[in-house]
N, C-alpha and C positions, 0 to 999 in steps of 0.2 A: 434719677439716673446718675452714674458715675462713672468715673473716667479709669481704665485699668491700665498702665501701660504694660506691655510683653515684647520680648525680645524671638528672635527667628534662627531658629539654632537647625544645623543641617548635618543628617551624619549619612555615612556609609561602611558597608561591610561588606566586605570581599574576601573569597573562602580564596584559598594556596596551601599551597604544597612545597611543602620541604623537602631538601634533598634523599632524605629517608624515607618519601613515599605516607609524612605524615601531614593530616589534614590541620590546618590550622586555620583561625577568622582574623581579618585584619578589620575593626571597626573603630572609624573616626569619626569624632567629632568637632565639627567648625561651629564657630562664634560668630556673628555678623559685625563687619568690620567698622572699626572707629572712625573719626575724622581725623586729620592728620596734626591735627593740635591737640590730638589724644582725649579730647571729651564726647561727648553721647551727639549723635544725627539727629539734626532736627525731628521731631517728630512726626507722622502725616500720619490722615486719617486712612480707613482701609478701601474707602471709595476709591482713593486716587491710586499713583502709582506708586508702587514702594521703593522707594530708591535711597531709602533711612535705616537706622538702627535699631530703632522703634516703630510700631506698629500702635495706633492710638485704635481702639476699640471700646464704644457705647454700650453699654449691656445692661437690662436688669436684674439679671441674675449673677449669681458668684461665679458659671460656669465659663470657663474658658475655651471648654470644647464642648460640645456635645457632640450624641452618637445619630445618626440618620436611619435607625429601624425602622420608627413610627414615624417617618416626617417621608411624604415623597415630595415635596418641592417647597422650597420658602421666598423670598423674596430675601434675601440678602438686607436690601437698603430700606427696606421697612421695618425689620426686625431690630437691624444693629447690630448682629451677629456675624462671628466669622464660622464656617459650617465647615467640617473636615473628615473627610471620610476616614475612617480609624477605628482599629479594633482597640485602641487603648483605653483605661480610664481616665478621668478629667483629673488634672493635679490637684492633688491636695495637701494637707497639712505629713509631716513626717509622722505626725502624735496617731495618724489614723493607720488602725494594723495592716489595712489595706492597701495600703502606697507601697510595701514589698511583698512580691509573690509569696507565697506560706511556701511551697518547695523549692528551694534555689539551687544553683549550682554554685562551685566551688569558687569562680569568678564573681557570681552575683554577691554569694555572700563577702568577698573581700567589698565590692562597691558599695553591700548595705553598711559595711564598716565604715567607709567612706561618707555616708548621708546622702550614695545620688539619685537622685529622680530616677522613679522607673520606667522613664521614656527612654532613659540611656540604658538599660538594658536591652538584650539581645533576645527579637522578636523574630518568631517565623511569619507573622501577617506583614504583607508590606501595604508600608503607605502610599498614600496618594497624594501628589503634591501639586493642590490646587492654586500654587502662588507660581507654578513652571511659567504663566504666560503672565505677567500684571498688567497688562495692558486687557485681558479679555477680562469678560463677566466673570464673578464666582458659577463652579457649579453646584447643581443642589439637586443631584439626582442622587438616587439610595445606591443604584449601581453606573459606576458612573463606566464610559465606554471604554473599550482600550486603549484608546487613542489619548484618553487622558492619564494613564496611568505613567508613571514617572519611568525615563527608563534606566532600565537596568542592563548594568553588562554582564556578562557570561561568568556564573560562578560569584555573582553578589547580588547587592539590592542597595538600594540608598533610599534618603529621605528625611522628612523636615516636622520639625513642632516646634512650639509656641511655649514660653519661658516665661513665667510671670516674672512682676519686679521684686517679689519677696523670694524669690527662687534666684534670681540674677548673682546677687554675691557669693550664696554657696556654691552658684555651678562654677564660677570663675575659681573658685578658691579651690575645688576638686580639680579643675585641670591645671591651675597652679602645681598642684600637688604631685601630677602625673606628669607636667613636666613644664619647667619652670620659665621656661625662654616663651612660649608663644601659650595664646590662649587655646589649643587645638590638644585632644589628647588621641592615642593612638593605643588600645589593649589588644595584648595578644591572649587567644582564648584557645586553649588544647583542646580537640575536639574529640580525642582517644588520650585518654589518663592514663598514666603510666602502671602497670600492672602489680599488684602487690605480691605475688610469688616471684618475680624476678626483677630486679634492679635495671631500669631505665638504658638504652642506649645515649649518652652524653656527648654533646656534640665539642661542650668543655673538658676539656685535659687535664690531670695537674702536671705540674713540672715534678719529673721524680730521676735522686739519683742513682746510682748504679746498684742494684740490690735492692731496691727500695719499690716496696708493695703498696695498692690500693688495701684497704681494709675494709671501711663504707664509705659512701659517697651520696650527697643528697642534692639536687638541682633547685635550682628558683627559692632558694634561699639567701635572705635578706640579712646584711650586715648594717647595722647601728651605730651612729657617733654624735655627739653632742659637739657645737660649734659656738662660737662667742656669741651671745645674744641670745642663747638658748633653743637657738634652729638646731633640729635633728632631723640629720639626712640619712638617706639609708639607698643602699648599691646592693642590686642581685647579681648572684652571682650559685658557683657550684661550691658543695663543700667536701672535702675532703677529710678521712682519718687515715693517713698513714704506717708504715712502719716507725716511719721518724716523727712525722709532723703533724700536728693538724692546716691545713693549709685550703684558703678561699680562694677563687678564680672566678675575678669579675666575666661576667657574660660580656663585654667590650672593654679588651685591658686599656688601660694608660700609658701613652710613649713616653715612659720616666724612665731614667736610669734604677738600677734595683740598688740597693745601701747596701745587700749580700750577694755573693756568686750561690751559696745555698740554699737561702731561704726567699722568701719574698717578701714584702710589708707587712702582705695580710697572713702570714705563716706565723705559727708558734711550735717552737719542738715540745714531744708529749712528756719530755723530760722537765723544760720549765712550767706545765701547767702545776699553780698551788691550790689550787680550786673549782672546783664546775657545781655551779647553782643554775639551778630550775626559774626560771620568771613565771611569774604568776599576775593573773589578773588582768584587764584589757591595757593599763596606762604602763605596766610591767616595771614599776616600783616597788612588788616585794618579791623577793627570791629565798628558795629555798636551799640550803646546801645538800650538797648528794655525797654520798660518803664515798670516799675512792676504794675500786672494788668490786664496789655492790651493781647490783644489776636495777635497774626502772620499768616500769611492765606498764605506764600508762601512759597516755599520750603525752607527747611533752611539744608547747608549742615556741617554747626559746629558752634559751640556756647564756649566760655571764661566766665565760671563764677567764682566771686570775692567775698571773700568771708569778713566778718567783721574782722576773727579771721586772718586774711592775709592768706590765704590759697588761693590757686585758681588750676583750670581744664580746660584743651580743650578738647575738645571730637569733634570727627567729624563721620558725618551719612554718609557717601558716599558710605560707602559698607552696608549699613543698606537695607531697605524697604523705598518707597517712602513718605509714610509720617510719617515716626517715629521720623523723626529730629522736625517736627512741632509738630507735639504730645505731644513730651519730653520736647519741650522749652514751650508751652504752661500750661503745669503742672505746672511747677516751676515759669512762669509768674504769675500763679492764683495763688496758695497753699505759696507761701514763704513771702504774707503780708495777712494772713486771717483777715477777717474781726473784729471779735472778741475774745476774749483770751479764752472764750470758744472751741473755734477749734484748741486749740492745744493741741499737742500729748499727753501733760501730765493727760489730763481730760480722754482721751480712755485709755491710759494706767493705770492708777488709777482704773480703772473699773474690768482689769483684774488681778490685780496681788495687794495681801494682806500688803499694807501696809501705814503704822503707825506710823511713828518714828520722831517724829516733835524735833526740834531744834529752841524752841522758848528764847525770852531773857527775864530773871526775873530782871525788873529794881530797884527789893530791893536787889539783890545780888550784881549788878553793883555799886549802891549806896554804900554797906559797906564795897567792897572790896579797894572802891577809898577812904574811913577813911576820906573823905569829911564830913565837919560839916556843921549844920544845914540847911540842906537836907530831902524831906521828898516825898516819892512815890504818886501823885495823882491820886485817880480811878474818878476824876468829868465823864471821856468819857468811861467808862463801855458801856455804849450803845452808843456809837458816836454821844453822844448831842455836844460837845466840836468842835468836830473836826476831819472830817470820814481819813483822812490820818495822823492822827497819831495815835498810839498804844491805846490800853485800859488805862494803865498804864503809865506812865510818872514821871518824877523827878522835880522837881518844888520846892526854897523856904520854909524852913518849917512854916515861918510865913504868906506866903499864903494861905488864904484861897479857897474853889470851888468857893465860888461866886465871889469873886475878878477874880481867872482866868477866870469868862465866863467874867467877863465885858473886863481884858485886848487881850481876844481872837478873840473881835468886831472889835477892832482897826488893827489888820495885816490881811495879805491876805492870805486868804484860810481860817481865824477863827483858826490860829492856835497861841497861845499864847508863847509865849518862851520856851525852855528845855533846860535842862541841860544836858549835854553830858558827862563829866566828872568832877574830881578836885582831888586834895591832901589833906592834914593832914594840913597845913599850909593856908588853907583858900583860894587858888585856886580853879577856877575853868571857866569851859567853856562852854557858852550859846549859844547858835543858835535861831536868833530871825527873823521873816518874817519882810518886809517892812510894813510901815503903808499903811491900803486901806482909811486913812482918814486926811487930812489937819493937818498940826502940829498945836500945842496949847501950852499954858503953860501948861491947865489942862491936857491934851495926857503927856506930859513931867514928869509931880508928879504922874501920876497912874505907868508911867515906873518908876523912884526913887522909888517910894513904895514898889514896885516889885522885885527890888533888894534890895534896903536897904543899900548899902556898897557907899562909896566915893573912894574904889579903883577900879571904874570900866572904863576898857577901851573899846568901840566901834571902830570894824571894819568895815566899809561898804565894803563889798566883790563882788559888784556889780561895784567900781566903782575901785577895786584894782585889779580884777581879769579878765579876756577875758570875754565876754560875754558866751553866748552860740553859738549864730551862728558863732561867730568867731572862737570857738570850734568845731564847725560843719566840718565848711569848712576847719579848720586843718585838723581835722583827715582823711576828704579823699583824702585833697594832699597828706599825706604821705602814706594812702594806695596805692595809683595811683601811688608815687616816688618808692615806691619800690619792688610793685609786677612787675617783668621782666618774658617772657616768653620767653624770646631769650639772647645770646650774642650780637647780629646786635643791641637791643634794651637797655642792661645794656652799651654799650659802648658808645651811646649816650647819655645815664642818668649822667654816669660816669663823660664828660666832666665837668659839670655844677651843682655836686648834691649838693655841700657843698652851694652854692649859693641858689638851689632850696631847699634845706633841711631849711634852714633859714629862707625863703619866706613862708613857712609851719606855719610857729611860735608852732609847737610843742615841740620844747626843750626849747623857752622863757616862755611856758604855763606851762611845768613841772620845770622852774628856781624860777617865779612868786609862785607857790602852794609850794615849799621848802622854800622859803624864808619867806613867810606870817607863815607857818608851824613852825619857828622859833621864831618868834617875840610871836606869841600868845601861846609857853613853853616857852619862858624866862619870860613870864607878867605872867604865870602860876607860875612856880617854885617860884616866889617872893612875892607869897600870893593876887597875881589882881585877877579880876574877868574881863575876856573876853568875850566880847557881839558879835557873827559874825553875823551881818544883811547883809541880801541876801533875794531876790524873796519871796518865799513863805517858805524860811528856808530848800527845799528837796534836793538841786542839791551840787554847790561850796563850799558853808559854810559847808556839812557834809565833803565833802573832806580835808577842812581844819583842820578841828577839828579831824579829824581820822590821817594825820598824827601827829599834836602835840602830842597824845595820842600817838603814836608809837614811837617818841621822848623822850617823859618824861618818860615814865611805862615799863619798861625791860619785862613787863609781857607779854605785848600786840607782843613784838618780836618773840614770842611762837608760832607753827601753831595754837595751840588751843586754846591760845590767840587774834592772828591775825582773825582766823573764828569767835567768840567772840564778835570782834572789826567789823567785815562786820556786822554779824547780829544784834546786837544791834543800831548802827548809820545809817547802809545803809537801812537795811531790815525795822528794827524795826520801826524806825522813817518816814520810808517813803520815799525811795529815788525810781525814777518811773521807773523802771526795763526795763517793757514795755511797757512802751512809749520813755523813752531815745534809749532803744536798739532796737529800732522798730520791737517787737516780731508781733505787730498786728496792723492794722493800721484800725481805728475808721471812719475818717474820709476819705472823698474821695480824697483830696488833700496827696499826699504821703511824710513822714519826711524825713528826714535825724539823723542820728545816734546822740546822744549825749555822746561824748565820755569821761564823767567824769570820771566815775567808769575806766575802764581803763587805764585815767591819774592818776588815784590814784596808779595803779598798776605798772606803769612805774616809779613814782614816789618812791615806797617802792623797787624797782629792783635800782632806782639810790641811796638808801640807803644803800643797799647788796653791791654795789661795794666801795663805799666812808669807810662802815664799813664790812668789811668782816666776821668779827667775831661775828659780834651782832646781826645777825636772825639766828633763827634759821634750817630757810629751803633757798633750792637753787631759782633761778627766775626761773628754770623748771615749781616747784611748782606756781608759779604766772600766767604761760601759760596755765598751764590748769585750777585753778581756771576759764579766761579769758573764756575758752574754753564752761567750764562749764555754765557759765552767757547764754551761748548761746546756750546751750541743754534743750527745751522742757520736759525732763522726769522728773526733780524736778521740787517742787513748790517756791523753794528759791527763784528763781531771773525770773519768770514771771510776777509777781506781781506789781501793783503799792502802795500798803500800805497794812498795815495789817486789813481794814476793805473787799480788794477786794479778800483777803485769806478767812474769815471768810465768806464770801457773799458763795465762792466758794465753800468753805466746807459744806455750809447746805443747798446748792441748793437741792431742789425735782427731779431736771429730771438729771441733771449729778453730782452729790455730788463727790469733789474732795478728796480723802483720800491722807494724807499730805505723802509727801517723799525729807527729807530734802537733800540736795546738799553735806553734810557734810559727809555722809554715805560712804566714797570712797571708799570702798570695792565692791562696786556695779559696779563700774567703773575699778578700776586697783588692780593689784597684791602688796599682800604685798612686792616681791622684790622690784614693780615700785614703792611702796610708801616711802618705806626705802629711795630710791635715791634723793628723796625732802629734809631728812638729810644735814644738814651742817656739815660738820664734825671740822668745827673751831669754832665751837659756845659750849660756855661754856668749853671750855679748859682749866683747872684750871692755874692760871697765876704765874709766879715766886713769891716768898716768895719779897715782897716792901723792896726795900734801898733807904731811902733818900739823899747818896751816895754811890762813891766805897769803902770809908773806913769805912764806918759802917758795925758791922755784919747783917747777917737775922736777922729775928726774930726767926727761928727755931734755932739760936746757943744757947748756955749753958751759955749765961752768966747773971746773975740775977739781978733782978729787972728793966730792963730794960722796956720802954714805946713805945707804938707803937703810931705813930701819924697819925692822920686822914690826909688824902690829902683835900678834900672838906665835908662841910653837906650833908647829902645824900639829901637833899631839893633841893641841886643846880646842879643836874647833869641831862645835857640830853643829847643827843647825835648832836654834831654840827656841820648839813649835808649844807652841800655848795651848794646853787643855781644857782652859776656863771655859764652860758653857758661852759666855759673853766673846769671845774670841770664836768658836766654831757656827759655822752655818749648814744651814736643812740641802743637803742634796739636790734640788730642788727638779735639776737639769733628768736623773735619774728616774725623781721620785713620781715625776707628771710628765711623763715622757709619753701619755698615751692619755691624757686630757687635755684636749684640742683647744678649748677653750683659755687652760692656764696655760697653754706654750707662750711666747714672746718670740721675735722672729728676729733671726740670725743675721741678719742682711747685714747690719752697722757693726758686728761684733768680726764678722768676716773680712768686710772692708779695712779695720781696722788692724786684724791678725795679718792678711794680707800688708798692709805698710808696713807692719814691723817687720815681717821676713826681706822687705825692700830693703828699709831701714840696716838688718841686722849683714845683708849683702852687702852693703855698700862698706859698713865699717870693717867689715871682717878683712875686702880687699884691703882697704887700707892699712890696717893691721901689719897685716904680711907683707906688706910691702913697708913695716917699719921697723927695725932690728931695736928688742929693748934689753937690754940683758939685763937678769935679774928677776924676771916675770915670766911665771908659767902661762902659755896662753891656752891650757887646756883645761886650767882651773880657777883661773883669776886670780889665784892669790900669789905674792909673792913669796919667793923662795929666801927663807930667813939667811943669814949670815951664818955661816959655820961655827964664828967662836961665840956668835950669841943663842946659836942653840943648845937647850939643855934636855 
């Protein structure tokens, strides 16, 4: 004889009705409850009364239940046995094929994925539950009266079995699973499946903006994320495909504040997705890539999409509808490279909603605020005779004339003649020039001399000092590929080899390269040269160069409203190709790859914020979502490839684009969230200068005293280190959607938080201190007139 212990597990199911007149099952499962010091109930035999967690049962045989066909009465206490009326089979092993029904339902088969007992499945025999009274005898009648049948309320049944203790850990662990706080689970079972000719009534919504269409939509589908420790949790919810977005909607949202007024957490616009892969296999460790485009004709039961901004989602359809996984991925295969920039969202949305608020660059105000001499704004491309990707307006030479530029406009590629991008007081300044589309010449050589006029001019070829483009290419999606992780199994094998793999990337030599060029071309600045960047067709590398020197030299440009200033006049204005670099739409039938300048520019201005802390104004937050923004279809800022396909767009007949610039961030986030873009070390008035310790300030009493200049204010820029060993990995950017590598902001806030305390208090006092001699908008002091040269 041997001793089995079993546990007493008790479920119910009760049929309801949903608002929509749909039938659905609510069946639960109870556990028998612990002792309050959290261990197991004495055990009792099954003679006495049960008033335990265990049930102690004598048996010869292995069988924990038997059936009552051939048996009309036993003797309970002779045999040993506990007898239960029940059409189920006895528990067995999971290894015997007979522990799950051979035809299951959609439900069952999720719990056979599970491992649960098939007593937790959903039966039309009800049981009998001969433990209702423990105080009475067992009974051992084959049909037993109705008076013993358990009862049932109206539109259910309930009822009770017997758990062995080799079963005890899995079942706990399975209602773990189903829901973490109580040992009790609760399945909802659809009892009419949604119809495969028409798409589901959804009792979930998305949030959609003005203009803005469902495309497909798929319900009871499951989102995926990896947590420290290598718990992966996973949240149902509805899926959406958009005109804009792809965007998930928990079945019970979260009372959080949203980070977007347009998007949600769980939203990605169809413009940032870089990728959608297939998952394969039960543990959904290999994926397969799907080409963007193309259409998938077989089941798909989850999908990994990658996104530009490094974001990514797995979603999985397996409790979905049969073909809603292919639907979903098929939307986003079409819709996330449209054909033309006309189909995207900004053109529908323009249509509905009023607005007007352009952020264009006046390049006579650019001109006179940079106190650059003889400079002079050219309108020759008023009508885009000149040259359709560059501005109307332009800066050019004042002793150029139009006709001169159309002739030197023949000779570069694209018909775009040279500009001028910035310069100082002291006869600096910086050109962007296209490569010739024509054979060198002496005569090509004297119309360029003409063109500038000066013998301080220095020529960069940025083609042949800077990575190409597709070498840029393929950086940028080794390092999205290095470091979006969906698992711990998969960062531990990134981890062994990443410094090795992070280098093979070459995007921290590409952001060393564009710092270091970005040096050379403010100090040939600041000493009165005249810089020439020749590059391509003058849209791409050379505006990145020329836009950090300008952030370098100009304290102004480290201003947010500065720095947007400094994107739209060089990036926008000039013609840098938004979309086409950012692959918003793809023209041709051959599909691109990303061009990640604009971006390098932004990692590049982030490895400035750290090297100088004090000297931007805003945090690299504020740089992520610019990023972000590059990648939202609802402004016209950054869909564009110049400002003639703005202008194309805005006086179109059939879809006229009403402008809504990117710059507007109140449409986007809250003023608290925009505050937080604040530096709080930026412009902190600095100590009174000692040229030692035993000199007094300059604020002491004693007179006649001179204050001395440290440098000409002509010679100051800021001098950012290119060196690998000096620049750091993004990190904030790059794992912005690996839950597991985040680190949590709490101390980093607290502390930003004191310094805006901090930087209030001094600032009152400041102004409340008259210094003469010191700018207090720049920190540095204002040299002495006869000792400036």
């Amino acid at each position: 004889m041997r001793t089995t212990e079993i546990e007493l597990v008790t479920y119910s199911i009760e049929d309801k009705k949903d608002q929509n007149e749909n039938y659905y099952q609510v069946a639960t499962t109870n556990f028998s409850e612990e002792t309050e010091d959290g261990l197991p109930a004495t055990t009792v035999d099954i003679s006495e009364q049960c008033t335990g967690r265990f049930i102690r049962i004598d048996t010869d045989d292995s069988l924990l239940f038997t059936t009552l066909e051939d048996q009309e009465e036993l003797d309970v206490h002779e045999a040993g046995q506990l007898l239960r009326a029940t059409s189920w089979k006895p528990l067995k092993s999971p290894a015997d094929k007979d522990w799950i029904k051979i035809k299951q339902t959609e439900e069952e088969e999720w719990l056979d994925s599970l491992k649960v007992p098939k007593e937790w499945l959903a039966s039309d025999t009800s049981s009998v539950n001969l433990l209702s009274n423990p105080s009475s005898p067992v009974k051992s009648k084959v049909n037993p009266s109705k008076s013993d049948q358990p009862e049932k309320s109206e539109g259910g049944r309930s009822g009770w079995f017997l758990l062995s203790n080799h079963r005890q850990g899995l079942a706990r662990g399975v209602a773990m699973t189903l829901n973490r706080n109580v040992s009790s689970f609760t399945s909802y079972i659809d009892l009419e499946p949604p119809s495969d000719t028409k798409d589901p009534v959804m009792d979930t919504l998305p949030d959609l903006l003005p203009g803005e269409m469902v495309i497909s939509q798929a319900d009871r589908v499951c989102v995926y994320s990896t947590h420290a420790g290598g718990m992966t949790s996973g949240q149902t919810g509805a899926l959406f495909v958009t005109t804009l977005k792809l965007s998930f909607k928990l079945h019970v949202e979260k009372d959080a504040p949203r980070s977007n007024k347009l998007l949600g957490d769980t939203d990605i616009t169809l413009s940032s997705i870089q990728a959608v892969y297939e998952i394969l296999g039960d543990t959904g460790e290999k994926r397969k890539k799907l080409p963007l485009g193309s259409n998938v004709s077989n089941k798909i039961d989850g999908i990994f999409v990658l996104c530009k901004n490094f974001r990514f989602l797995r979603f999985s359809f397996k409790f979905a509808g049969v073909d809603t996984g292919r639907n979903i991925t098929n939307a986003l295969l079409h819709h996330s490279r449209p054909k033309k920039n006309e189909l995207l969202f900004a053109f529908e949305h323009s249509l509905n909603e009023n607005l007007h608020n352009q952020y264009g660059t006046v390049w006579e105000d650019v001109r006179r605020e940079s106190e650059c001499p003889n400079m002079r704004v050219s309108r020759a491309n008023d009508t885009w005779q000149v040259s359709i990707s560059l501005p109307q307006q332009f800066v050019v030479p004042a002793h150029v004339t139009d006709e001169a530029l159309s002739l030197v406009s023949g000779l570069c590629l694209g018909t775009r003649p040279p500009v001028w991008v910035w310069g100082n007081k002291v006869g600096g300044a910086v050109f962007i020039q296209p490569t010739l589309n024509v054979s060198p010449s002496p005569s090509v050589d004297h119309m360029f001399e003409d063109f500038y006029r000066t013998k301080k001019r220095v020529t960069i070829d940025v083609d042949q000092s800077f990575p190409s483009h597709t070498q840029l290419e393929d950086s940028f999606i080794s390092v999205v590929e290095l470091h979006c992780m969906d698992g711990e199994k998969e960062a531990e094998e990134k981890d062994k080899s990443y410094f090795s793999s992070l280098e093979s990337t070459g995007w921290l030599t590409s952001v060393g390269s564009a710092l270091r060029l970005a040096s050379q071309v403010a100090d040939q600045m600041t000493i009165g040269k005249t810089v020439v960047l020749r590059e391509g067709e003058g849209r791409s590398s050379s505006i990145l160069i020329a836009s950090l020197a300008q952030l370098l030299v100009c304290e102004d440009f480290r201003t947010r409203a500065g720095f947007e200033g400094l994107i739209q006049s060089n990036w926008v204005s000039l013609g840098f190709q938004f979309s086409k670099s950012h692959t918003l739409s793809n023209l041709s039938s051959k599909m691109s790859n990303l061009n990640p300048t604009f971006l390098l520019f932004l990692d590049c201005v982030h490895q400035m914020s750290l090297q100088f802390p004090s000297k931007l104004e805003f945090l690299p937050q504020y740089l992520m979502d610019v990023w972000d923004t590059t990648l939202l279809p609802v402004f016209d800022t950054f869909i564009f490839d110049s400002e003639h396909d703005r202008a194309v767009a805005r006086s179109s007949p059939e879809i006229p684009l009403q402008l809504h610039s990117a710059w507007d961030w109140v449409k986007q986030f809250t003023s608290p969230q925009i505050e937080k873009w604040d530096n709080p070390l930026y412009g902190v008035p600095l100590r009174p200068p000692r040229s030692s310790s035993m000199e007094p300030s300059d604020l002491s009493m004693i007179m006649e005293r001179q204050v001395h200049p440290t440098f000409p204010e002509s010679k100051k820029f800021l001098p950012v280190s290119g060196e690998i060993i000096n620049l750091s990995v993004w990190y904030q950017l790059f794992h912005r959607s690996v839950p597991f590598l985040s680190t949590t902001n709490t101390w980093t806030e607290k502390l930003t938080d004191l310094r805006r305390e901090a930087k209030a208090s001094v600032t009152t006092m400041m102004n409340t201190t008259k210094r003469p001699g010191v700018n207090h908008k720049n920190n540095h002091n204002i040299p002495h007139p006869q000792e400036t040269r």
